[in-house]
C-alpha positions in Angstrom: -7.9 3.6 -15.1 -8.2 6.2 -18.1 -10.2 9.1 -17.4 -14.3 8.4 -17.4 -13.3 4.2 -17.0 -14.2 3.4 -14.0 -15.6 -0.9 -15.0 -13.2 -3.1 -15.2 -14.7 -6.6 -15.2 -13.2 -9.1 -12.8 -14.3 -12.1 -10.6 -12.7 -12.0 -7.4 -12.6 -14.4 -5.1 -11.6 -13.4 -1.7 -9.5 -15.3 1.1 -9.2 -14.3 4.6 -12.6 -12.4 5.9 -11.4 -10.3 8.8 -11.0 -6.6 10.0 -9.2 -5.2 6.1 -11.6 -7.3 4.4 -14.4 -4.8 5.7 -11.8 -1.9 4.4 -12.0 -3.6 0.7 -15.7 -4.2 0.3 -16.9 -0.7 0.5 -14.2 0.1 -2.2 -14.6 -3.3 -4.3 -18.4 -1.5 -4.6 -17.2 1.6 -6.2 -16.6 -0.5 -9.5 -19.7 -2.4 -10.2 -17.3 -4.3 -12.8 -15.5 -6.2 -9.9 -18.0 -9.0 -8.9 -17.6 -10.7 -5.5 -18.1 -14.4 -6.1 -17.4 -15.8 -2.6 -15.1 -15.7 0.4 -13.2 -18.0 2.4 -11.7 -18.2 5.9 -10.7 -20.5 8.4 -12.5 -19.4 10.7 -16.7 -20.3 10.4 -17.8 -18.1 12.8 -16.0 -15.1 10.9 -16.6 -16.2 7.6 -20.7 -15.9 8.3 -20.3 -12.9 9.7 -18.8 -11.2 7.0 -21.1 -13.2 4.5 -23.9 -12.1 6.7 -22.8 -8.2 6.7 -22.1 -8.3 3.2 -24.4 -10.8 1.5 -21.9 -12.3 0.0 -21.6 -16.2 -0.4 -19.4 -18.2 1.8 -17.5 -20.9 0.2 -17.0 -24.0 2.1 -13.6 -24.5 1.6 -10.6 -23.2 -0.6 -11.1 -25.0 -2.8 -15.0 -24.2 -3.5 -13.6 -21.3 -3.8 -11.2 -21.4 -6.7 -14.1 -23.7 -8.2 -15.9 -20.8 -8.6 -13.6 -19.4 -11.3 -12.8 -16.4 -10.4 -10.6 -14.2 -12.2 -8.2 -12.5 -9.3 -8.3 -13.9 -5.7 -7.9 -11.3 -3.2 -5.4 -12.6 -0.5 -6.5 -10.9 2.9 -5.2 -13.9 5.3 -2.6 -12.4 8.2 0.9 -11.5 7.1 2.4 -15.1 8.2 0.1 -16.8 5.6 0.4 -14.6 2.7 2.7 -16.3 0.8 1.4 -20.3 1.6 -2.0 -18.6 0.4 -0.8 -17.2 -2.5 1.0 -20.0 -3.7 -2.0 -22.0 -3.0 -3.6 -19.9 -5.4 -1.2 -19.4 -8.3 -0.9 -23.0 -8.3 -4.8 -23.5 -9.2 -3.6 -20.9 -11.9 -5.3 -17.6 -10.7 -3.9 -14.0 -10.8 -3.2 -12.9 -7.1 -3.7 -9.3 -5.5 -1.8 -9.6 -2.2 -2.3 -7.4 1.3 1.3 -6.7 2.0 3.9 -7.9 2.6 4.1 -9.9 -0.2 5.8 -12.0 2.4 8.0 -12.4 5.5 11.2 -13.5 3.6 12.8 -12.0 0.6 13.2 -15.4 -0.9 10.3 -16.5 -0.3 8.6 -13.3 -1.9 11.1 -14.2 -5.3 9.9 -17.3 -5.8 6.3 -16.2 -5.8 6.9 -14.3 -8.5 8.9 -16.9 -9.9 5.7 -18.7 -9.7 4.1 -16.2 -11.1 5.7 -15.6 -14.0 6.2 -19.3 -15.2 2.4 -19.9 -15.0 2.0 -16.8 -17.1 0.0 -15.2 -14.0 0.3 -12.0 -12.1 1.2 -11.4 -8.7 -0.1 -7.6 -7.3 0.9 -6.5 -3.8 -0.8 -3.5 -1.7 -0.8 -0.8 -1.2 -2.4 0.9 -3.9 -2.5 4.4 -2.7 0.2 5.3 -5.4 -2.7 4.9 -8.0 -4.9 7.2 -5.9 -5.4 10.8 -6.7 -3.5 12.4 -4.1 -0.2 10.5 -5.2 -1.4 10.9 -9.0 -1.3 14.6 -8.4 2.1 14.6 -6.5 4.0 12.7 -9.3 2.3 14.8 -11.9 3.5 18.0 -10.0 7.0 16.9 -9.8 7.2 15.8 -13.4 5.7 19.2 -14.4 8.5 20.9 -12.5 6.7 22.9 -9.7 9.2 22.7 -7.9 12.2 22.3 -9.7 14.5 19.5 -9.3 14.0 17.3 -6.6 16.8 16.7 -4.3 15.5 15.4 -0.7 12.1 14.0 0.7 11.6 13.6 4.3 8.1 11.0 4.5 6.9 10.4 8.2 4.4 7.3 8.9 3.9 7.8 13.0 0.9 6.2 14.3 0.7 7.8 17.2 1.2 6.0 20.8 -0.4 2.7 19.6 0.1 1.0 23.0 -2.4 3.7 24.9 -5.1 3.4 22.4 -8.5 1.6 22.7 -7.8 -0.6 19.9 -9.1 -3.8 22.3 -12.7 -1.7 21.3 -11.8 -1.7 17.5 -13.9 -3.7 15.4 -14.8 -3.6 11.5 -17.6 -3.1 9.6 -19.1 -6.8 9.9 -17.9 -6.8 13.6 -14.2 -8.1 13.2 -11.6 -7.1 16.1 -8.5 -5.4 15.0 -5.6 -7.9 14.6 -3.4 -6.2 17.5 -1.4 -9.7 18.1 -0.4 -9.8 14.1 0.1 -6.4 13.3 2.8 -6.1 16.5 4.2 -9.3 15.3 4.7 -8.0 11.8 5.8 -4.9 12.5 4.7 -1.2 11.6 7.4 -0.8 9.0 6.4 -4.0 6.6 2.8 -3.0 7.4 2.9 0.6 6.6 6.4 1.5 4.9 4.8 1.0 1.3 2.3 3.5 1.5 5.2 6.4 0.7 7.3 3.7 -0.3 5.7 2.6 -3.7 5.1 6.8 -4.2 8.9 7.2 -4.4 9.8 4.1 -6.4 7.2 5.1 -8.9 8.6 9.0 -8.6 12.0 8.2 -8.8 12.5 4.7 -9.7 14.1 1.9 -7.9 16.6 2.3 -4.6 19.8 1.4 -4.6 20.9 1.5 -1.2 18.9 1.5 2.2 20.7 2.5 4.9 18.9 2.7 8.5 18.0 1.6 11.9 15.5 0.1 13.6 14.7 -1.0 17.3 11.9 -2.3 19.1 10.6 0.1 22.1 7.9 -1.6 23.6 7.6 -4.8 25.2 4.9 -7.4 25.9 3.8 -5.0 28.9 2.7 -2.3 26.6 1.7 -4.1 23.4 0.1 -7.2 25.3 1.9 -9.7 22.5 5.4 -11.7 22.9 7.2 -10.2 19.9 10.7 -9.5 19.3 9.7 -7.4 16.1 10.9 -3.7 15.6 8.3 -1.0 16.1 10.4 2.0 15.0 12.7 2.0 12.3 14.1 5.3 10.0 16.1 4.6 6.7 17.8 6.7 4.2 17.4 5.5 0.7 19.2 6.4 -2.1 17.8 6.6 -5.6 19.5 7.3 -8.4 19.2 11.0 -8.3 17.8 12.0 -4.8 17.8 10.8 -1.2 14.5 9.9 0.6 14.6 9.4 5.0 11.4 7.4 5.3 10.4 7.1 9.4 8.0 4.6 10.9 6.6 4.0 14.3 3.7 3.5 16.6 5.3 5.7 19.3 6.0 9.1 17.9 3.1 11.8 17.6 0.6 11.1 14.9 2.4 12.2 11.6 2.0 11.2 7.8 3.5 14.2 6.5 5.4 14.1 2.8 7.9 16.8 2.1 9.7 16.8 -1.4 11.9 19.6 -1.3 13.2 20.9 -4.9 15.3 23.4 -6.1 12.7 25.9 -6.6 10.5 25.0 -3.4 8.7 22.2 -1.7 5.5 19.8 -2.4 3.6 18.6 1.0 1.0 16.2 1.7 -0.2 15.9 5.5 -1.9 12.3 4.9 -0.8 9.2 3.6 -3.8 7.0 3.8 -6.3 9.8 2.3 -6.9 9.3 -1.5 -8.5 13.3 -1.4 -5.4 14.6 0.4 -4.8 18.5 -0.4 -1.1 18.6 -2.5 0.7 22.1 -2.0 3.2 23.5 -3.3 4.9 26.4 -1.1 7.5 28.4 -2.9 11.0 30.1 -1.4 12.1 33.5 -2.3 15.1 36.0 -1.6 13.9 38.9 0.3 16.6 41.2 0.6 19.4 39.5 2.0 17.3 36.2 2.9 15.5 33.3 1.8 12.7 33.0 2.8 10.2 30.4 2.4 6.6 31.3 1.5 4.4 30.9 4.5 1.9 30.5 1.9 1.3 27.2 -0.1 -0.9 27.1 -3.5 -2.8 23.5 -3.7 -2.4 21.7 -6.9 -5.6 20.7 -8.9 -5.6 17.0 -10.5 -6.0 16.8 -13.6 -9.0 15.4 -15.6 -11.1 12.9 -14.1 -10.4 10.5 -10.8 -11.3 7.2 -9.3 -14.1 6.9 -7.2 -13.8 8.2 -3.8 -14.8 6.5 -0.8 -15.1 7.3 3.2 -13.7 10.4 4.7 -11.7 9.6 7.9 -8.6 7.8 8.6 -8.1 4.1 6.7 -11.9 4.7 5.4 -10.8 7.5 3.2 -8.7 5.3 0.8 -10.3 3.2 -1.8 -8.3 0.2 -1.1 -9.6 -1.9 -4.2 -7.8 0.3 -6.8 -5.3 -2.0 -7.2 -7.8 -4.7 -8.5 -9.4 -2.7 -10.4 -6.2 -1.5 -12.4 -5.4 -5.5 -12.0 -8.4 -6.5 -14.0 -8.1 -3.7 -16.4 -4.6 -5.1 -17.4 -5.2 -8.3 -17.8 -8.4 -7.3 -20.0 -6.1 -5.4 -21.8 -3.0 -8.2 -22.1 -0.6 -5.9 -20.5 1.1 -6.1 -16.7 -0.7 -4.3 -14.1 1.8 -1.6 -12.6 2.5 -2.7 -9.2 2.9 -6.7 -9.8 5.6 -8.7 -10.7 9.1 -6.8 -10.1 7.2 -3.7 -8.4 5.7 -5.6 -5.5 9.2 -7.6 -5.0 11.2 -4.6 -4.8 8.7 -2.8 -2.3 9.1 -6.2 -0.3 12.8 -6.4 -0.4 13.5 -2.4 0.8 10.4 -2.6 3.3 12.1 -6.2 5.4 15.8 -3.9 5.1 14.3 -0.5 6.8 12.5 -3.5 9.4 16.0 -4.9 9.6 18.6 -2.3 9.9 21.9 -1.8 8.9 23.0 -0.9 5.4 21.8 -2.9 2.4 22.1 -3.1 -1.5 19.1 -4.4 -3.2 19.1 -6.9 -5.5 15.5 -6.7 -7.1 14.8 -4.3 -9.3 12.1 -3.1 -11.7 11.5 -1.0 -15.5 9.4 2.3 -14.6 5.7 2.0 -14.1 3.6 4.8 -16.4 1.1 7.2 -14.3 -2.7 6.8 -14.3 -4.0 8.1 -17.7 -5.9 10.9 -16.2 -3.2 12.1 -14.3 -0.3 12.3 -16.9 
């Protein structure tokens, strides 16, 4: 979105009405270009709800929906039916914004965008944090050379003991319970990996060899679902010029630190999720006979103009629809939106190796992806 555009204009259609489809109405709102034109789900009792909550219409079936016209439909199903959903859709010849992962199996994920791509169609897969201004002001700082040249990033997504919160009490915005079965089946990593993830690819381009562990800690006893599914895994990726250890779990301390350390000092973000997140910069100097580093860090300003903002705490505090609305902005414009088609494969192919383990060599790949206008 160039500085001051904030309305695209977009149908979407949305498929799957539970707890993140209450995360992307709120931001879906923010642009009053994106226009809501029904939602589906399989389950009726949901579906009104989140109709009801919303005032949205509910379609009767899928394929009321799609009847509808809509220019993107918004694939919010549970991870195990992304990729039946989304070929449902491409097939009807629709774009497709996907809730990661793209899918559970890298070649499943390819031949969506196969699909895609011999319908003439795009295929877009979250997270979209990357084009929020915390990450837009992280890449800019790098490529401005605040802190010289960057050698090693340490990213941390720990959610804390997951197991010993109340999450049996979570519910969304129209009354949805959190998903606790599917997001234990699916695993922290594919669910959470991509929101540092798709900051380093667009940073530093694509990796060329993941090398990690993973292992699963808890059992049904603590997480309450029969899963073999790894809830901690740590990878080191190599990019072409730097290294990058990426950590996930829901069993370490609460932590969504981002440390880029350069030659000439180090940029840190404390949150992930939080499109206002502070950037800083904190220089290192030779004091005498030692280097020290600054216990003082200056914040970096974005520049120009932003997207619009929305919610202040925790998942609230990202506007989660800034994906579409770049989406629908490309497509207006006859160009590819920047995190479909290659972009969303290779986030899918590096995120199910960290979940996997072991030491792997990519085979997707993708060309660089330009920042947001307003924050080259």
């Amino acid at each position: 979105m160039a500085a001051g555009d904030h309305r695209p204009r977009s149908r979407i259609a949305i498929v799957g009405t539970g707890y993140v489809a209450d995360l992307y109405m709120p931001s879906l709102r923010s642009f009053p270009g994106l226009e809501v034109v029904g939602a589906w789900d399989v389950d009726p009792g949901r579906l009104a709800a989140f109709a009801r909550h919303w005032s949205i219409d509910a379609a009767i079936g899928f394929d009321d929906l799609i009847a509808r016209g809509p220019d993107i439909v918004l694939n919010l199903t549970n991870p195990q039916a992304h990729a039946a959903v989304t070929r449902a859709a491409l097939d009807a010849g629709h774009h497709v914004w996907s809730e990661k992962p793209l899918a559970l199996d890298l070649d499943e994920a390819e031949a969506l965008v196969a699909l895609a791509v011999a319908r003439g169609l795009h295929l877009a897969s979250a997270p979209c944090s990357l084009l929020g201004r915390a990450a837009q002001t992280a890449w800019a700082a790098i490529r401005d050379g605040r802190i010289g040249t960057p050698r090693l990033v340490y990213a941390e997504l720990d959610d804390d003991f997951l197991p010993a919160a109340p999450h049996g009490r979570w519910r969304s915005a129209s009354g949805a319970p959190w998903p606790a079965a599917d997001e234990f089946r699916t695993g922290c990593t594919l669910e959470h990996a991509g929101y540092y993830l798709s900051w380093l690819m667009a940073m530093f381009g694509p990796v060329r060899r993941v090398v990690g562990g993973s292992a699963r800690l808890l059992g049904p006893d603590q997480t309450g679902a029969d899963h073999d599914t790894p809830d901690y895994a740590s990878a080191t990726l190599h990019f072409d010029a730097m290294v990058a250890r990426l950590t996930c779990s829901i069993v370490a301390r609460h932590d969504h630190r981002l440390r880029v350390f350069g030659d000439s000092g180090v940029l840190e973000i404390d949150e992930a999720w939080a499109n206002g997140a502070r950037v800083r910069v904190r220089r290192r100097h030779v004091v005498r006979r030692r280097l020290v580093n600054s216990p003082f860090a200056f914040a970096v300003r974005a520049a120009g103009a932003w997207h619009p903002m929305v919610g202040r705490r925790g998942a609230a505090s990202m506007n989660f629809a800034l994906g579409v609305a770049e989406m629908a902005l490309a497509i207006a414009a006859g160009r590819g939106p920047r995190l479909a088609g290659d972009f969303a494969l290779h986030l899918t192919e590096v995120a199910l190796a960290m979940q996997a383990g072991g030491d792997h060599r990519p085979r997707t790949s993708f060309a660089p992806i330009a920042p947001m206008d307003w924050g080259e």
